[in-house]
Rosetta silent file (secondary structure, phi, psi, omega in degrees, C-alpha in Angstrom):
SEQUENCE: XXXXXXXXXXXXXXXXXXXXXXXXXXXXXXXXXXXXXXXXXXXXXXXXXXXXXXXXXXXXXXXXXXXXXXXXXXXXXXXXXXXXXX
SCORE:     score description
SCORE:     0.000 S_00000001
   1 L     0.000  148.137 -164.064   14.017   34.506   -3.921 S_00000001
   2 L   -97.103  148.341 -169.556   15.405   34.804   -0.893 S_00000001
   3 H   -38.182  -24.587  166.901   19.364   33.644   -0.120 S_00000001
   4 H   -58.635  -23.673  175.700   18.213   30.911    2.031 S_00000001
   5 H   -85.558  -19.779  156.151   17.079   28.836   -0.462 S_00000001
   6 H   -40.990  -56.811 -169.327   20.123   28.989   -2.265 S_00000001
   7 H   -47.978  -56.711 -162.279   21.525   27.650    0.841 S_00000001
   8 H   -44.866  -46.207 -145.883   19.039   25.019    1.328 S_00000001
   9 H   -74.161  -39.082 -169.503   19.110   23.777   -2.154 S_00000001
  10 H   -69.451  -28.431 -167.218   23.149   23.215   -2.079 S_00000001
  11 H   -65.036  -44.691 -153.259   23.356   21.253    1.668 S_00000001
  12 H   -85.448   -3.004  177.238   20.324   18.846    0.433 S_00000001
  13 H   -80.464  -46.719  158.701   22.101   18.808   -3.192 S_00000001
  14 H   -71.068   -8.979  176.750   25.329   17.180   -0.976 S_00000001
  15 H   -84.357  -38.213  176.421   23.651   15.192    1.169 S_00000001
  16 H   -54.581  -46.270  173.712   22.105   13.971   -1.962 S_00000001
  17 H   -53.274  -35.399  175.028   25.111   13.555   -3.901 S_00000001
  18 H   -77.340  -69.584 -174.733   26.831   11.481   -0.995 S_00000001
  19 H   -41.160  -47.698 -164.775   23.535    9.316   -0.655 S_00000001
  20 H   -60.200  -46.468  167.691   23.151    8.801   -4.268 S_00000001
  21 H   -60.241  -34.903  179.327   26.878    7.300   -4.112 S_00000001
  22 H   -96.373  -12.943  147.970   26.856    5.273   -1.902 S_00000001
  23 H   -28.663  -69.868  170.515   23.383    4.068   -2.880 S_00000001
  24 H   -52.305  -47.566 -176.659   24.908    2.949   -6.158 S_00000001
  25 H   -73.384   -3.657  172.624   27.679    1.614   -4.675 S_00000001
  26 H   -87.080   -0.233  166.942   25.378   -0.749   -2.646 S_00000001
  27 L   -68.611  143.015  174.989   23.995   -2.334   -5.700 S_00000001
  28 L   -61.607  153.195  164.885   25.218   -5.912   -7.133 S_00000001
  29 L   -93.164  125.365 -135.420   26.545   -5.720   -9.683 S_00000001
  30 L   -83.468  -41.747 -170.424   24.484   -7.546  -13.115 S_00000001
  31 L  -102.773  159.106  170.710   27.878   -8.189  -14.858 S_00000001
  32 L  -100.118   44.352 -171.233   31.178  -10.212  -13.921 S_00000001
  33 L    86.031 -112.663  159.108   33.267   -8.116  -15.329 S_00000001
  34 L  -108.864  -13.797 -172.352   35.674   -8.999  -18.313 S_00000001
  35 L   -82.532  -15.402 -174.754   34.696  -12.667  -17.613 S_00000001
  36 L   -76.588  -22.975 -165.516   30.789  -11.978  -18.522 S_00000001
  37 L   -61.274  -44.941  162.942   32.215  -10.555  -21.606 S_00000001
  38 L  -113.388   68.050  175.528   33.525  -13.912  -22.935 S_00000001
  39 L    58.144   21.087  171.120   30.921  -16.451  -21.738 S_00000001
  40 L   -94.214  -22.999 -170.833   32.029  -16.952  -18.060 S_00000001
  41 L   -97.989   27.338 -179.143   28.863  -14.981  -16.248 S_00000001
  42 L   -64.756  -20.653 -174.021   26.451  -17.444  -18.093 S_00000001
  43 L  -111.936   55.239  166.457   25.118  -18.898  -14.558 S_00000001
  44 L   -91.778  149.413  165.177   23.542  -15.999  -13.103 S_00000001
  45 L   -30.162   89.211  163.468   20.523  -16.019  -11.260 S_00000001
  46 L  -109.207   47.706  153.134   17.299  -15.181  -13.386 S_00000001
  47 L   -67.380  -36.817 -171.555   14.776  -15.324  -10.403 S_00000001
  48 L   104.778  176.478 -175.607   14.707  -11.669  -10.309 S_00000001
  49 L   -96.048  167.252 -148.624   15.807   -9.438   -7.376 S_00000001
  50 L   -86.850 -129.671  175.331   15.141  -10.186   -4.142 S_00000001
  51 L  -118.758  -14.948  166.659   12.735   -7.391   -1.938 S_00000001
  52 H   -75.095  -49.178  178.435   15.724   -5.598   -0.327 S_00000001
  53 H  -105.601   39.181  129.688   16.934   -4.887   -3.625 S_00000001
  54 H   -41.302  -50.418 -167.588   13.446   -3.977   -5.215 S_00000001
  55 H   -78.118  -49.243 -177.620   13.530   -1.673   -2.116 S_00000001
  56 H   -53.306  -22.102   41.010   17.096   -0.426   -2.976 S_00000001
  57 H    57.782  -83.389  174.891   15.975    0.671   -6.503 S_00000001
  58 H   -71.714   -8.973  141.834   13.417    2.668   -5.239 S_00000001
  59 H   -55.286  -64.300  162.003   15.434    4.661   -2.957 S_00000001
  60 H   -35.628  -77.471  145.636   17.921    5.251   -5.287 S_00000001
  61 H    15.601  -73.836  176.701   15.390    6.476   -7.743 S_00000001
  62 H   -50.723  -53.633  162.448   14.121    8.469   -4.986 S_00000001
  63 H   -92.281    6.821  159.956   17.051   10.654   -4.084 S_00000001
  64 H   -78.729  -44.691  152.889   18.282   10.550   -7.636 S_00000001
  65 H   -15.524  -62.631 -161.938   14.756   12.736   -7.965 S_00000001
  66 H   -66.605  -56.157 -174.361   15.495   14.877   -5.139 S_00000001
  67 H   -45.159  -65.529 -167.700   19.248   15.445   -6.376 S_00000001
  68 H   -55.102  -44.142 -169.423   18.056   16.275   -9.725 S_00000001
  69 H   -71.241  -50.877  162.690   15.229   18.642   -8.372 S_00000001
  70 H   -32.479  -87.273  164.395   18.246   20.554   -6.408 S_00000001
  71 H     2.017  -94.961 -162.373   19.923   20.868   -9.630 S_00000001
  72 H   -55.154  -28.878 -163.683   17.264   22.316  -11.337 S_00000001
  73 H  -100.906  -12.874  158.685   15.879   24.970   -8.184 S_00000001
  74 H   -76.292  -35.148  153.832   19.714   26.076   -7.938 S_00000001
  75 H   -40.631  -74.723  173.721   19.113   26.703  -11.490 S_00000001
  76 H   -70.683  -29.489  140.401   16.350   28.509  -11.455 S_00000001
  77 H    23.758  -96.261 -175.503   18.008   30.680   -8.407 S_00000001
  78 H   -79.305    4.960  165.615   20.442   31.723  -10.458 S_00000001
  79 H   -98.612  -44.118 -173.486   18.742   32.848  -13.378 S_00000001
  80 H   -45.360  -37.340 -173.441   16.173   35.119  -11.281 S_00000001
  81 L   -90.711  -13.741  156.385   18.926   36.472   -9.516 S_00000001
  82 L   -49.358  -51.340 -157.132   21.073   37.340  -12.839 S_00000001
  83 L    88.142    8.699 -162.087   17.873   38.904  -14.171 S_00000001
  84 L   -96.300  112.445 -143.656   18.414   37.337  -17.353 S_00000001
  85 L  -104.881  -46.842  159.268   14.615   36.815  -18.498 S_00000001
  86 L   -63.891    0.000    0.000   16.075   35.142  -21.940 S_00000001
């Protein structure tokens, strides 16, 4: 394979890696903390999420894919170009 895709795979594995973070960090968070732990986060919402964060889900999802798929195609990379067939 040729060196570009080496290349390719690591830029869209950091842009993925940044996106993926801050993706996570825009989710609410389900728990309050040490207060959910002992019966203070009892009056949460159980409507479900709204459609922004339905949508917010599936992005995340979506470049946790892509991220993953980097992962793995820098993988296989670097065993073809080792040569290491076991």
């Amino acid at each position: 394979m040729p060196i570009w895709f080496a290349y390719t795979m690591i830029v869209l594995l950091v842009i993925t890696s940044i996106l993926l973070t801050l993706l996570i960090l825009l989710h609410r968070g389900k728990g309050g903390g040490l207060s959910s732990m002992f019966g203070g986060g009892v009056s949460s919402s159980l409507a479900g999420s709204s459609v922004a964060e339905k949508n917010l889900d599936r992005y995340t999802v979506l470049v946790g894919i892509v991220w993953f798929a980097c992962i793995v195609g820098i993988g296989l990379w670097l065993r073809l170009q080792t040569g290491s067939g076991a």
